[in-house]
Residue frames as qw, qx, qy, qz and C-alpha x, y, z in Angstrom:
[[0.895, -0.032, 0.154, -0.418, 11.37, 224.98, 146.92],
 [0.109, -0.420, 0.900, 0.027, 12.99, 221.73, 147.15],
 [0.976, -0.008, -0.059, -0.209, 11.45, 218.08, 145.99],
 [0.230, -0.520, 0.791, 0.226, 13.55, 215.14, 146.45],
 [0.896, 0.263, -0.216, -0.284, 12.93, 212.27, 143.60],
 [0.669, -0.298, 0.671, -0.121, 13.59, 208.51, 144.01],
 [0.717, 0.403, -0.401, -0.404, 14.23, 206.33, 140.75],
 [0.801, -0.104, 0.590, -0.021, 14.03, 202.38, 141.58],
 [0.545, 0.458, -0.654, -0.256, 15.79, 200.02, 139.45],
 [0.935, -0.050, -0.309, -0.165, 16.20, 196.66, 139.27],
 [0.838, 0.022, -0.374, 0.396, 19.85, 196.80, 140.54],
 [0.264, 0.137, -0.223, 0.928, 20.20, 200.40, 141.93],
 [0.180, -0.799, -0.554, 0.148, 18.41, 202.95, 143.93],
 [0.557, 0.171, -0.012, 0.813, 18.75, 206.55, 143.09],
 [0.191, -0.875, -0.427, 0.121, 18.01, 209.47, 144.77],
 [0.530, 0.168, 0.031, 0.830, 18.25, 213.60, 145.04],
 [0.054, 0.754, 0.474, -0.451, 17.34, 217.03, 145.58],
 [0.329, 0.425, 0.541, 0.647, 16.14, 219.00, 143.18],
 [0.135, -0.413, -0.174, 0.884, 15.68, 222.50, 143.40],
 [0.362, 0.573, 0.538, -0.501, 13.04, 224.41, 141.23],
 [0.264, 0.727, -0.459, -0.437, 14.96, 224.90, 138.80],
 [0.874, 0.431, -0.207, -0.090, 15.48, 221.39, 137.86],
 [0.177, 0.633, -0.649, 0.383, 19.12, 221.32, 139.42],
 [0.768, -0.380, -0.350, 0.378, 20.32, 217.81, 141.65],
 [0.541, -0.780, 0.141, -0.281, 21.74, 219.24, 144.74],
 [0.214, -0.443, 0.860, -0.135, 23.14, 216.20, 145.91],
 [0.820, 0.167, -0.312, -0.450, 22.48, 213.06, 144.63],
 [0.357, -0.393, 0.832, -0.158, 23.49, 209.45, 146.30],
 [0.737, 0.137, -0.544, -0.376, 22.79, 205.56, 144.38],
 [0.601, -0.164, 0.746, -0.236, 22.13, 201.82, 146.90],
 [0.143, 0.183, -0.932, -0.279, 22.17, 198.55, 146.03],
 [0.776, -0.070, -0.161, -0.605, 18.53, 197.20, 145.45],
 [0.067, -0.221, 0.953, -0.194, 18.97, 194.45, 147.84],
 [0.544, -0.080, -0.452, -0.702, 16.58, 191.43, 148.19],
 [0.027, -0.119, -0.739, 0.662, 14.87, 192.11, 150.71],
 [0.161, 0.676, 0.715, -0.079, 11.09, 192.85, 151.69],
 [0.202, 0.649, 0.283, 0.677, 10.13, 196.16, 150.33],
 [0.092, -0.945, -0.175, -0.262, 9.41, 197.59, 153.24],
 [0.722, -0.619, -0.088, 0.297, 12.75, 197.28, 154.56],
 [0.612, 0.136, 0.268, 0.731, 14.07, 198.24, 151.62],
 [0.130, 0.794, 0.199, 0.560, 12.13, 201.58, 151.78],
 [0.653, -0.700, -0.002, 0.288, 13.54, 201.90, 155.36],
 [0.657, -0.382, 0.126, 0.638, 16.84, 202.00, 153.74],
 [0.220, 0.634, 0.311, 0.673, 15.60, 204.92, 151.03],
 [0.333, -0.937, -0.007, -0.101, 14.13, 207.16, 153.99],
 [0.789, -0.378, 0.047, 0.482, 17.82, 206.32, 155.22],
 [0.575, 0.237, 0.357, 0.697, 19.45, 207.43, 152.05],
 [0.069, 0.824, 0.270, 0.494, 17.18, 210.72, 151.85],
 [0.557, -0.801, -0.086, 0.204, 17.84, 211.74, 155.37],
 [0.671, -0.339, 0.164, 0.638, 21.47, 211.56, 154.51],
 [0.538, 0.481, 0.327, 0.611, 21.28, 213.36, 151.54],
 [0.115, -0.898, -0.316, -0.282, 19.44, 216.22, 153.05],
 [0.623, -0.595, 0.166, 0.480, 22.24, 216.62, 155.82],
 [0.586, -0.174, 0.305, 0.730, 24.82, 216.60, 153.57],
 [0.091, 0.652, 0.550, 0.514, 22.49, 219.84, 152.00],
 [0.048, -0.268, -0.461, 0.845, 22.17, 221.45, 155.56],
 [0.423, -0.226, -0.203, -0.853, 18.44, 220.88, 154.68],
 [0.269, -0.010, 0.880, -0.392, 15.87, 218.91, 156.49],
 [0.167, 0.287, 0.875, 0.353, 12.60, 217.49, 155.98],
 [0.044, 0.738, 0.514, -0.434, 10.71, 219.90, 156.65],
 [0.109, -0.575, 0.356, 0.728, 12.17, 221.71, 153.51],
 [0.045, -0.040, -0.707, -0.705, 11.12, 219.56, 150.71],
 [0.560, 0.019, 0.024, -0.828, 7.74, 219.86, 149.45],
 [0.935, 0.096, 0.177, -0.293, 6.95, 216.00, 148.86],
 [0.283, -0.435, 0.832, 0.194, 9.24, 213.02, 147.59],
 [0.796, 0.314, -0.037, -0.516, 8.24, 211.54, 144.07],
 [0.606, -0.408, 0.683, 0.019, 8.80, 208.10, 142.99],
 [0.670, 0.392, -0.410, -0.480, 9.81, 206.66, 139.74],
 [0.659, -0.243, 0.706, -0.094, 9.10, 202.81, 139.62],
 [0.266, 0.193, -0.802, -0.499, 9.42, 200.14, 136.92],
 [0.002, 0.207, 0.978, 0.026, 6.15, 197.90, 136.20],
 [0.340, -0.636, -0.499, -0.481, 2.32, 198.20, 136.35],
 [0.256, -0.173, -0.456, 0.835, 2.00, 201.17, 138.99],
 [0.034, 0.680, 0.593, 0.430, -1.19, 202.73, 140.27],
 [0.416, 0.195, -0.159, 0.874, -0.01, 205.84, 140.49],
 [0.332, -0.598, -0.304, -0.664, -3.58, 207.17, 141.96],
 [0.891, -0.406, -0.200, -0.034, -3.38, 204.97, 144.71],
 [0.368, 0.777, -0.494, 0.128, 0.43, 204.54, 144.47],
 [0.867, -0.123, 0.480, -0.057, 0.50, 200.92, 144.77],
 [0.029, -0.478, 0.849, 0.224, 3.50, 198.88, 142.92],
 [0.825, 0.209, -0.079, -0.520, 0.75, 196.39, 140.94],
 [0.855, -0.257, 0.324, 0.312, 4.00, 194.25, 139.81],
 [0.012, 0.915, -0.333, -0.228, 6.97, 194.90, 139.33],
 [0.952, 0.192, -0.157, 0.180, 9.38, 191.80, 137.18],
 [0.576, 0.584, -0.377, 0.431, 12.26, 193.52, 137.95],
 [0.092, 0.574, -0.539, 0.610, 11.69, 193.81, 141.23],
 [0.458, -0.224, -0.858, -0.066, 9.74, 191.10, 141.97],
 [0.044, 0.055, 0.509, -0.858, 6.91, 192.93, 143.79],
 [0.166, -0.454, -0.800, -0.355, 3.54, 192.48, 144.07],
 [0.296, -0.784, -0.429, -0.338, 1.03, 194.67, 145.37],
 [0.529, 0.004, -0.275, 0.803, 3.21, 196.81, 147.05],
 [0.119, -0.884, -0.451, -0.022, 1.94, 199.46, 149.00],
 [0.596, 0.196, -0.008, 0.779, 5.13, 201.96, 148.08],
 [0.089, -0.682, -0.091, -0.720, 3.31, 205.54, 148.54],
 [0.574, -0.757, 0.004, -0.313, 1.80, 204.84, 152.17],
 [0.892, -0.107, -0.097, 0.429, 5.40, 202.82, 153.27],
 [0.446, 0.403, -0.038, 0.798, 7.57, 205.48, 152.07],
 [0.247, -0.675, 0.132, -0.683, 5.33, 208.41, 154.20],
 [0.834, -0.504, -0.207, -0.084, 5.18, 206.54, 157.03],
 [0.718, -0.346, -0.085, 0.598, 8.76, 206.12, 157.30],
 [0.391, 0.409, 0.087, 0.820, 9.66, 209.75, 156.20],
 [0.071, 0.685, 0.487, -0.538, 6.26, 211.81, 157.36],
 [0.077, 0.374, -0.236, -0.894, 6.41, 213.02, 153.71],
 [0.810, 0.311, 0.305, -0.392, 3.92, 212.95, 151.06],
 [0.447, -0.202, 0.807, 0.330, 4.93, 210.78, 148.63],
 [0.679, 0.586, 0.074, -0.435, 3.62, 210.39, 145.23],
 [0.465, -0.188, 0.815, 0.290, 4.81, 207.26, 142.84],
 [0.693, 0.593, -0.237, -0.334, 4.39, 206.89, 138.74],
 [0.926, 0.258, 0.042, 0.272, 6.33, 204.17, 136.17],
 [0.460, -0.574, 0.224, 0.639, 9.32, 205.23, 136.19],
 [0.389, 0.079, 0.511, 0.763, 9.36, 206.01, 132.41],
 [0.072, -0.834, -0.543, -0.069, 5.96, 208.06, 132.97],
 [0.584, -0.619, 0.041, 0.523, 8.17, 209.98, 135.16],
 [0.443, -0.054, 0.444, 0.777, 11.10, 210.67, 133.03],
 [0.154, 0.603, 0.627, 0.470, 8.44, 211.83, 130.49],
 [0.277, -0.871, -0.405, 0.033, 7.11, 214.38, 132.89],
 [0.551, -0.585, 0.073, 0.591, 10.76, 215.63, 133.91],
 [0.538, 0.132, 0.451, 0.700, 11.24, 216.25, 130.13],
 [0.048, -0.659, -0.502, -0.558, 8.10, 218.52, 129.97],
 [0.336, -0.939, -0.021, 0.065, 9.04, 220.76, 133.41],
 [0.376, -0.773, 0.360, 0.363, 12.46, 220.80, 133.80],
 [0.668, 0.145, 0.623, 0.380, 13.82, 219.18, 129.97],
 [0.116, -0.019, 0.614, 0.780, 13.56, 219.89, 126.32],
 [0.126, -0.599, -0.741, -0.276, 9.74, 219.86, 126.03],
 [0.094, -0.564, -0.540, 0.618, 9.20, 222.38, 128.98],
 [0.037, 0.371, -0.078, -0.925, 7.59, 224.70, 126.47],
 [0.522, -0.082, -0.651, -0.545, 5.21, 222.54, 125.03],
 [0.526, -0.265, 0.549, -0.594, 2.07, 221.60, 127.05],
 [0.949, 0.190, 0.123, -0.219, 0.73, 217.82, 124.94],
 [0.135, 0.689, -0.690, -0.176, 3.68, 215.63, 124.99],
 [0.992, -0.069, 0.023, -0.101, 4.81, 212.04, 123.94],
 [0.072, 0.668, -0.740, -0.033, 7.95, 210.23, 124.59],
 [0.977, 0.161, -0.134, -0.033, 8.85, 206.98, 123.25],
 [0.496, -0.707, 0.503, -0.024, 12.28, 205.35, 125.08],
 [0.692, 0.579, -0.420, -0.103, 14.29, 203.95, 122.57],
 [0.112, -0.694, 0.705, -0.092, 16.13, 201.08, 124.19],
 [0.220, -0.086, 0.971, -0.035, 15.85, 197.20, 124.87],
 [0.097, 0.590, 0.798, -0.079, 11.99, 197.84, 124.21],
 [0.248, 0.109, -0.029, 0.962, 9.99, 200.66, 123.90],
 [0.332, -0.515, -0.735, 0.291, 8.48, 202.63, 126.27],
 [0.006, 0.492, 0.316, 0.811, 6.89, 205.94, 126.88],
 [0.186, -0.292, -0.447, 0.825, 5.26, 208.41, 128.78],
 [0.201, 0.567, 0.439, 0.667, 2.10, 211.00, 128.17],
 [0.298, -0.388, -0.390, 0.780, 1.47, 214.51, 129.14],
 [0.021, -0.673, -0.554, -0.490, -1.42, 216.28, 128.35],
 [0.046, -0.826, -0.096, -0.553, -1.88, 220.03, 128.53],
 [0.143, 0.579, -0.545, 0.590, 1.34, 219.65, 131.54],
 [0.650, -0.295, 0.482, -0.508, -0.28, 217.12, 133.38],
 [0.155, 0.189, -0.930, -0.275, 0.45, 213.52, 133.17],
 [0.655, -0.049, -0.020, -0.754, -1.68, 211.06, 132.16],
 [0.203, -0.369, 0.883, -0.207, -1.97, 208.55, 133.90],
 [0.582, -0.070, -0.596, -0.548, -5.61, 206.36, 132.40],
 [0.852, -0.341, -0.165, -0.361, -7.44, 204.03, 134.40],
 [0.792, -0.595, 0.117, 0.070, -5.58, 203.47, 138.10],
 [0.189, -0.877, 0.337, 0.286, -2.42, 204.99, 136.58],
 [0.729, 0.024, 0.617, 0.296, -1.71, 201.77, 134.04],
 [0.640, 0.740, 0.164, -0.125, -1.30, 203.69, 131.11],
 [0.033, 0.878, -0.420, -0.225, 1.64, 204.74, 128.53],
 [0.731, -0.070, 0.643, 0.217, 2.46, 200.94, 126.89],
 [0.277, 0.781, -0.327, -0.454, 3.59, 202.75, 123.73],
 [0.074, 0.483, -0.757, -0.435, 5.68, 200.33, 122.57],
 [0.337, 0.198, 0.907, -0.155, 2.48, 197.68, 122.46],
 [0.628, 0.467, 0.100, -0.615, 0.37, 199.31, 119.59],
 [0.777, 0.188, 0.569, 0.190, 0.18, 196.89, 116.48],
 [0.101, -0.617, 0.524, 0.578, 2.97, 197.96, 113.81],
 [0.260, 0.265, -0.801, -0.469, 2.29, 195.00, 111.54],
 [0.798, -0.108, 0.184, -0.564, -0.65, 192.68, 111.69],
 [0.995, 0.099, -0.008, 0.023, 0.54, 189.36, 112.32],
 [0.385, 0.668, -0.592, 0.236, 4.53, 190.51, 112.46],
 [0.511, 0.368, -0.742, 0.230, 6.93, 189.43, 114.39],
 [0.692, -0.395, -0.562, 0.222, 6.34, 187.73, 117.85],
 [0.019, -0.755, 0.142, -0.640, 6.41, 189.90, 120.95],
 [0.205, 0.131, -0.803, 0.544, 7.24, 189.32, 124.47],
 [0.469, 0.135, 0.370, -0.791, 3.78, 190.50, 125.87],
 [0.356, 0.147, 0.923, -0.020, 2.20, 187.81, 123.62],
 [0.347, 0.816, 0.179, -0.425, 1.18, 189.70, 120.87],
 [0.688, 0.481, 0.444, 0.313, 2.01, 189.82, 116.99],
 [0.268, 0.716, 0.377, 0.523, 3.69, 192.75, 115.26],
 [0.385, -0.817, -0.291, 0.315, 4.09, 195.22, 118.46],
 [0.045, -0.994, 0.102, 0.020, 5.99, 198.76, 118.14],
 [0.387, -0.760, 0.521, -0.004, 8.81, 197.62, 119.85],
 [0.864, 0.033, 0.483, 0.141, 9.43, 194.77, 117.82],
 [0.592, 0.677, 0.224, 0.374, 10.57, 197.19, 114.87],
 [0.015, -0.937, 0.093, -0.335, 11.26, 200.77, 116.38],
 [0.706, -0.671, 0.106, 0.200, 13.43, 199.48, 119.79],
 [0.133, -0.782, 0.598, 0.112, 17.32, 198.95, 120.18],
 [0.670, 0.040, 0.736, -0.086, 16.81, 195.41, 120.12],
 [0.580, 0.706, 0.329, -0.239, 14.87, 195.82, 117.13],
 [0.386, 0.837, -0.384, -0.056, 17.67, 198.05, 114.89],
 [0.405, -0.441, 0.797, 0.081, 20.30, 195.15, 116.54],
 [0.560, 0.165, 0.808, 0.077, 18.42, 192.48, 114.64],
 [0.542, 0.810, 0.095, -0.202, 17.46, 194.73, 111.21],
 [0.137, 0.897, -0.410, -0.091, 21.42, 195.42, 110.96],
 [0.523, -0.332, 0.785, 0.005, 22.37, 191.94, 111.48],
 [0.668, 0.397, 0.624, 0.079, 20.17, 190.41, 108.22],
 [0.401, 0.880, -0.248, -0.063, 21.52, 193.38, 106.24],
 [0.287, -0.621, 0.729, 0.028, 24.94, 191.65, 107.04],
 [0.641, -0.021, 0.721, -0.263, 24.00, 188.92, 106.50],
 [0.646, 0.647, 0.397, 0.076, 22.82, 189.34, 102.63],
 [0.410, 0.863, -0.184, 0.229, 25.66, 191.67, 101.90],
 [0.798, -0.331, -0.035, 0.503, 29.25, 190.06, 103.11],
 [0.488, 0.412, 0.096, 0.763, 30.56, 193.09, 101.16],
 [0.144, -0.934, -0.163, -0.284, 29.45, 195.89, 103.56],
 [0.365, 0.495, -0.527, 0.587, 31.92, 197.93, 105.44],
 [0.654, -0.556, 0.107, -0.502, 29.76, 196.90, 108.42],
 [0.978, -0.144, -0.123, 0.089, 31.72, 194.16, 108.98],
 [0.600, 0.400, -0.392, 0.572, 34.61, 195.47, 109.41],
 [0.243, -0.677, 0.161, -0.676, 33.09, 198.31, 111.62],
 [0.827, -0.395, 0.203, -0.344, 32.47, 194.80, 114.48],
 [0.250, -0.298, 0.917, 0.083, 36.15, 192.56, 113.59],
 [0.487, 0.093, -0.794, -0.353, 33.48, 190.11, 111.46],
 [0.129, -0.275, -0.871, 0.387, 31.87, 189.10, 114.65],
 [0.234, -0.565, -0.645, -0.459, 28.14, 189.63, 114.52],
 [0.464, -0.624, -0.493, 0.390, 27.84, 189.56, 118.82],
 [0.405, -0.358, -0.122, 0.833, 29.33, 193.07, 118.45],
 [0.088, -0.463, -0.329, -0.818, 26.89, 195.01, 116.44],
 [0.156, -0.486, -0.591, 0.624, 24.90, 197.24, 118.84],
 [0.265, 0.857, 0.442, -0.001, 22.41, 200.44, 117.87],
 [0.047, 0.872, -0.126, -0.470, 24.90, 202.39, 117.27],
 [0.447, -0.193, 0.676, 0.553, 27.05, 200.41, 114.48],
 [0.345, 0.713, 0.557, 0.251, 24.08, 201.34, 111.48],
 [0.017, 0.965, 0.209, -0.158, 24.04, 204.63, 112.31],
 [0.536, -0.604, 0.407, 0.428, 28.19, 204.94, 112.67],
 [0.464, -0.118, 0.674, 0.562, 28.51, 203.53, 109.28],
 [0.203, 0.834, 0.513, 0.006, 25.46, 205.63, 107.59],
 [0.030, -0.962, -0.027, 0.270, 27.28, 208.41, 108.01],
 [0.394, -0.452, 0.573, 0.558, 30.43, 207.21, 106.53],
 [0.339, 0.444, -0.464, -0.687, 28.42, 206.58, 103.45],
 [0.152, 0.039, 0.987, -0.038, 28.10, 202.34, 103.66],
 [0.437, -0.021, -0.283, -0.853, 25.17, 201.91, 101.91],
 [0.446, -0.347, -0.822, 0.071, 24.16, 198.63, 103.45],
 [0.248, -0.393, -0.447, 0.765, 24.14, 201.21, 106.66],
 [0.284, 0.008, -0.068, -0.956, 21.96, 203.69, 105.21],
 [0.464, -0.189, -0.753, -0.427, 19.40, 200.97, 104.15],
 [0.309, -0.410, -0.716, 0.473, 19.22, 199.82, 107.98],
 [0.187, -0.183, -0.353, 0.898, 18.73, 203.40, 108.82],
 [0.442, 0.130, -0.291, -0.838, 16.52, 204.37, 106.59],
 [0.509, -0.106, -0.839, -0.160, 14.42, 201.29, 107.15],
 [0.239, -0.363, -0.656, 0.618, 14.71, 201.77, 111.25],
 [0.222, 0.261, 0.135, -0.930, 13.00, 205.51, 110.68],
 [0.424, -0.138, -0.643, -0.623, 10.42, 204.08, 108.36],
 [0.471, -0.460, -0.751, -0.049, 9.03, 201.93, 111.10],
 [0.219, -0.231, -0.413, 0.854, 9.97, 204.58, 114.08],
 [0.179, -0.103, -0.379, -0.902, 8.05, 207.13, 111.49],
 [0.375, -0.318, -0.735, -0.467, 5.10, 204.97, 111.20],
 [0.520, -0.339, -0.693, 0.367, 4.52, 204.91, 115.13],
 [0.013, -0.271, -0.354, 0.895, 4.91, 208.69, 115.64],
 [0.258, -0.183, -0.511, -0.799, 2.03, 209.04, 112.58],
 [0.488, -0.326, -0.792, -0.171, 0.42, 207.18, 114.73],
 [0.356, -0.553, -0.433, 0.616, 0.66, 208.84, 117.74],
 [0.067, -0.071, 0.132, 0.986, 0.25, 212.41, 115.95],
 [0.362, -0.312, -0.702, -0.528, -3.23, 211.01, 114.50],
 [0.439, -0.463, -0.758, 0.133, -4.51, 209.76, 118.01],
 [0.298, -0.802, -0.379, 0.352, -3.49, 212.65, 120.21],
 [0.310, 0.795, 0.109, 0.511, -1.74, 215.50, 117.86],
 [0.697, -0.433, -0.116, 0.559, 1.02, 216.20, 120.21],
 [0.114, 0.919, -0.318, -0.203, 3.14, 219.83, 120.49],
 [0.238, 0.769, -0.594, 0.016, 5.82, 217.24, 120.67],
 [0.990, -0.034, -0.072, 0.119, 7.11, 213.89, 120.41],
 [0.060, -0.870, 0.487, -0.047, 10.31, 213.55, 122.26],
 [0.840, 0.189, -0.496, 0.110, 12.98, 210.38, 121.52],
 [0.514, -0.675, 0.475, -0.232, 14.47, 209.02, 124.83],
 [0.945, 0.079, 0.130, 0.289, 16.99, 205.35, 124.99],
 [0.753, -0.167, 0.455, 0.444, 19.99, 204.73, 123.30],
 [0.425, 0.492, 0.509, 0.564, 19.05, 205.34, 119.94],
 [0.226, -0.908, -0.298, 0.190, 18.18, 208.79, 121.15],
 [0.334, -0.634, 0.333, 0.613, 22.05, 210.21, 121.56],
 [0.544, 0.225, 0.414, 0.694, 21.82, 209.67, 117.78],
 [0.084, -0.439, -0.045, 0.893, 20.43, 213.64, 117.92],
 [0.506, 0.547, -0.146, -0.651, 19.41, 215.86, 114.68],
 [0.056, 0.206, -0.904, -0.370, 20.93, 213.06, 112.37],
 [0.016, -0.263, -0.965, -0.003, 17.77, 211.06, 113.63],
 [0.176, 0.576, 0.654, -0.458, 15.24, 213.27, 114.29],
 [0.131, 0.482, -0.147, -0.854, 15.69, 215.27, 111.11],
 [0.293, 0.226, -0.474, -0.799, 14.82, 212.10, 109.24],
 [0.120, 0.541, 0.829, -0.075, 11.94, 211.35, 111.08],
 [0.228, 0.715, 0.150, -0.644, 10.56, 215.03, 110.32],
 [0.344, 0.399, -0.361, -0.769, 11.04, 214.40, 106.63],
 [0.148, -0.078, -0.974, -0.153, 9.74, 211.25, 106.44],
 [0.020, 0.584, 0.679, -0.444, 6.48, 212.81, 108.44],
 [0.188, 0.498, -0.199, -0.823, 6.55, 215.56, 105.94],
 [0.196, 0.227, -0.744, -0.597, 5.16, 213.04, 103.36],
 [0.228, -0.378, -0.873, -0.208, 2.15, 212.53, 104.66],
 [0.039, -0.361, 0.055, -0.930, -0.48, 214.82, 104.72],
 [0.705, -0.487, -0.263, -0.443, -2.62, 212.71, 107.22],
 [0.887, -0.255, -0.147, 0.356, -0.39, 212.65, 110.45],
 [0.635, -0.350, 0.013, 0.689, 1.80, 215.46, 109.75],
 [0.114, -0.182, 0.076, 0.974, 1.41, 218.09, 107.08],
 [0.347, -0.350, -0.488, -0.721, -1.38, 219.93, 106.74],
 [0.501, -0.711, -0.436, -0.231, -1.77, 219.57, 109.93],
 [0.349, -0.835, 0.348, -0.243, -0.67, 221.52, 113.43],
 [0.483, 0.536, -0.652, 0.234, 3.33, 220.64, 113.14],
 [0.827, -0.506, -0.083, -0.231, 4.62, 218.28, 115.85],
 [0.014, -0.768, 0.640, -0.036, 8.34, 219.26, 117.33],
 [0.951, 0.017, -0.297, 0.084, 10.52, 215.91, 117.19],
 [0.036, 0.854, -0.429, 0.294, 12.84, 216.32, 119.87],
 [0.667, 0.132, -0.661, 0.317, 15.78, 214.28, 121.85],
 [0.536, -0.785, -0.273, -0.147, 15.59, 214.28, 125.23],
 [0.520, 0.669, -0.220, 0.484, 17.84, 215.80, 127.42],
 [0.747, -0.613, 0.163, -0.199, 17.82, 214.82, 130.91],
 [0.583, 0.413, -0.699, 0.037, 19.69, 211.53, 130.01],
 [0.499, -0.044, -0.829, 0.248, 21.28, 210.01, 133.20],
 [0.150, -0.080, 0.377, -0.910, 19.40, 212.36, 135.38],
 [0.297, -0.276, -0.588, -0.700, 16.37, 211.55, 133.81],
 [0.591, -0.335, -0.734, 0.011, 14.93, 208.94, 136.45],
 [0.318, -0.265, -0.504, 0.758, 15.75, 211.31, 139.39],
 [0.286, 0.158, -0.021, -0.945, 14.56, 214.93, 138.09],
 [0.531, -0.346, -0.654, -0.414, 11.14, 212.70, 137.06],
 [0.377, -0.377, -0.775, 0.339, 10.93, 211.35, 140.01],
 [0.275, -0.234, -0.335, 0.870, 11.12, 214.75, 141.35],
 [0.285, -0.083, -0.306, -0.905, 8.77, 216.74, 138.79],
 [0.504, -0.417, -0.699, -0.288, 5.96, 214.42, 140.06],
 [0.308, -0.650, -0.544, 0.433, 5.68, 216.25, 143.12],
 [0.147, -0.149, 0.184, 0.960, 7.01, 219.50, 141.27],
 [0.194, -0.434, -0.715, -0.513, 3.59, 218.87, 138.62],
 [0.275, -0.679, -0.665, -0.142, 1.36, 219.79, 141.49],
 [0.211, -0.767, -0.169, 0.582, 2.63, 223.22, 143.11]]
């Protein structure tokens, strides 16, 4: 069995085939041009066609063609609600795409996706109630209940990084007070590790960036945590407090097999996820004492957006 999976971006198009196993085939990336959508899904059927050649498969081989999109996507329908990054509006992506293929076609967020890929073909695929949370500029997420995503009313669901962390914190982009992503993100650890600097001229964090602030990034805390820097532990141990607080939260609501870290902050591995698991060990509402909840890294990575794509047609045979 063959699927082929589509991951839109803002600046790329990627596509592939994926074999049951989870394996690209052959994979090929365009240039999100700006143009109307449907011409631009003209030039995806284009791209698949080619791929499939260069496979010595046809269409009549894959079983369906799934689609991972950014924005508010009703994924029932599989209508493109809007999209910011790709300035789209009510896009009618699902029936466009079959039309110009003759496949079926089946379209999710793109980080819904991902989520799904992690829990058939990934690190999760042995757990059937999953969350992932996408450590990166923001943070986003995905759920998957009992191997089936969930998708809530007309497929809008899975704004993870929008529950309320602090009441009244910090300003949010979505116009809101205090949000997830305002603490837990990449963004988030950029601007925690900067005001630790800031009050301590004596850390070795400054060296770790030449003295130039512009150059701290999510991985400079962590980098210098490990070297000992104790400003750099603080951050760290500060960033997992709030991360923590979010999965308690998310253990409480829906008591997941597994919560799985995706982003940036992700590649930081066991280092990170061992101390969110002891930091969840200290609280026996949320975590012990009650059915354990695996913390894992995902492990798709750059694939991610394809093999989603792809498991959303994979999810239903």
């Amino acid at each position: 069995m063959y699927y082929v999976g589509v991951d839109i971006g803002g600046t790329t198009i990627k596509a592939g085939i994926v074999d049951s196993s989870g394996a690209i085939l052959a994979k090929s990336a365009i240039i999100t041009e700006k143009i109307a959508p449907e011409k631009q899904m003209e030039k995806v059927g284009e791209q698949i066609l080619k791929l499939l050649q260069s496979s010595n498969l046809s269409f009549d081989d894959v079983l369906g063609i799934g689609v991972g999109c950014p924005g508010a996507i009703n994924g029932k329908r599989g209508i493109v609600g809007y999209s910011s990054n790709l300035k789209w509006t009510d896009f009618h992506l699902k029936e466009t795409l079959e039309r110009v293929t003759g496949k079926s076609v089946r379209v999710a967020n793109d980080a819904d996706a991902a989520t799904l890929g992690e829990v058939i073909f990934g690190v999760a695929k042995d757990y059937n109630t999953v969350i992932m949370l996408t450590l990166g500029t923001g943070v986003g997420g995905g759920i998957v209940i009992d191997k089936k995503l969930y998708e809530g009313t007309n497929g809008m669901v899975g704004e993870l990084g929008h529950i309320t962390l602090r009441a009244n914190g910090l300003p949010c982009g979505c116009g809101r007070k205090g949000c997830f992503e305002q603490y837990a993100s990449a963004t988030a650890l950029i601007r925690i590790t900067k005001e630790a600097m800031l009050k301590n001229k004596n850390s070795a964090l400054w060296q770790a960036v030449d003295n130039d602030l512009e150059k701290v990034d999510g991985k400079t805390a962590f980098a210098l945590a490990k070297q000992g820097d104790k400003t750099a532990i603080k951050v760290v141990d500060k960033y997992v407090s709030y991360l923590s607080e979010g999965c308690l939260d998310y253990c409480n609501i829906f008591r997941p097999d597994a919560i799985v870290f995706g982003g940036g902050i992700s590649k930081e591995g066991k280092y990170l996820t061992d101390k969110v698991v002891d930091y969840l060990e200290k609280y026996e509402y949320g975590y012990r004492g009650t059915p354990k909840t695996a913390i894992l890294t995902a492990t798709l990575k750059n694939d991610a957006g394809i093999i989603g794509a792809a498991s959303l047609v994979a999810e239903e045979f």
